[in-house]
C-alpha positions in Angstrom: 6.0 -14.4 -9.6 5.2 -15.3 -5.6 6.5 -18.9 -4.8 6.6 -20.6 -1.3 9.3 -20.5 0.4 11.0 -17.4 -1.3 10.9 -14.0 0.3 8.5 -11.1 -1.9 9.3 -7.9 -1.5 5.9 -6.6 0.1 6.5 -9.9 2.9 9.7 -7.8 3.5 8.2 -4.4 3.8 5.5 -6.6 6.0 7.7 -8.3 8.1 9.2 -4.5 8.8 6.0 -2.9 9.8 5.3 -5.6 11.9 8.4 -5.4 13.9 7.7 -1.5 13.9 4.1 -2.3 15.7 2.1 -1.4 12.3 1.0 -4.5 12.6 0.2 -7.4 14.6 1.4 -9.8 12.5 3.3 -10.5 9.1 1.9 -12.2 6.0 3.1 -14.8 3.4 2.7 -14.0 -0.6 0.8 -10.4 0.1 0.5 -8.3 -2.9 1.3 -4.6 -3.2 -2.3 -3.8 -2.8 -2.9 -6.3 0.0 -0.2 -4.2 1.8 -2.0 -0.8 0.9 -5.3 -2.2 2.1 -3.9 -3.3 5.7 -2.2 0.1 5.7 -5.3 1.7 5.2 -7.5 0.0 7.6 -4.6 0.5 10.4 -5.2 3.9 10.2 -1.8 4.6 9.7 -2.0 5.5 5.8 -4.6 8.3 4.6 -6.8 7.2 2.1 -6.5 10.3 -0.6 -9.1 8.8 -3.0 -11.7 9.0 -0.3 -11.0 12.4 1.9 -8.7 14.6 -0.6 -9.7 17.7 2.0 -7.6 16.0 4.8 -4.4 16.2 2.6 -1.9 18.4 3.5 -1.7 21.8 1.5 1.5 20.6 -1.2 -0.5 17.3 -1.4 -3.4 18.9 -2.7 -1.6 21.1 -4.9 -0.1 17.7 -6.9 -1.2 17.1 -10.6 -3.3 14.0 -10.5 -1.7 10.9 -11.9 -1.7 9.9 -15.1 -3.9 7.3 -16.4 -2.5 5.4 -19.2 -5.1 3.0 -20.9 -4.5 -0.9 -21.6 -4.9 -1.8 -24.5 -7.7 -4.5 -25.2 -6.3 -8.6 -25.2 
């Protein structure tokens, strides 16, 4: 669980990337998926889901992942 004031591990990997120049900035309580999305629109991570014929040749080769179902509440 993301409190104030206590360091998250994707504020880590944030504050990294930001020092590196990935970003401009750093964010507080940023989610895994937050982190992907910035990634994304940076540029600096391809989007696979949305131009698989960009991947590299191994990439494309990969078995898809498996998707395990959740069970209903």
């Amino acid at each position: 669980m993301q409190r104030l004031k206590q360091p998250y591990c994707f504020e880590l990997v944030y504050d990294a990337l930001a020092v590196a120049g990935v970003f401009s900035t750093s964010k507080r309580l940023v989610t895994g998926d937050q982190l992907l999305v910035d990634l994304y629109a940076t540029g600096r991570v391809m989007n696979a889901a949305s131009n698989r014929s960009q991947l590299p040749e191994y990439a494309q080769r990969q078995k898809p992942p498996v998707i395990i179902p959740v069970p209903p509440l």
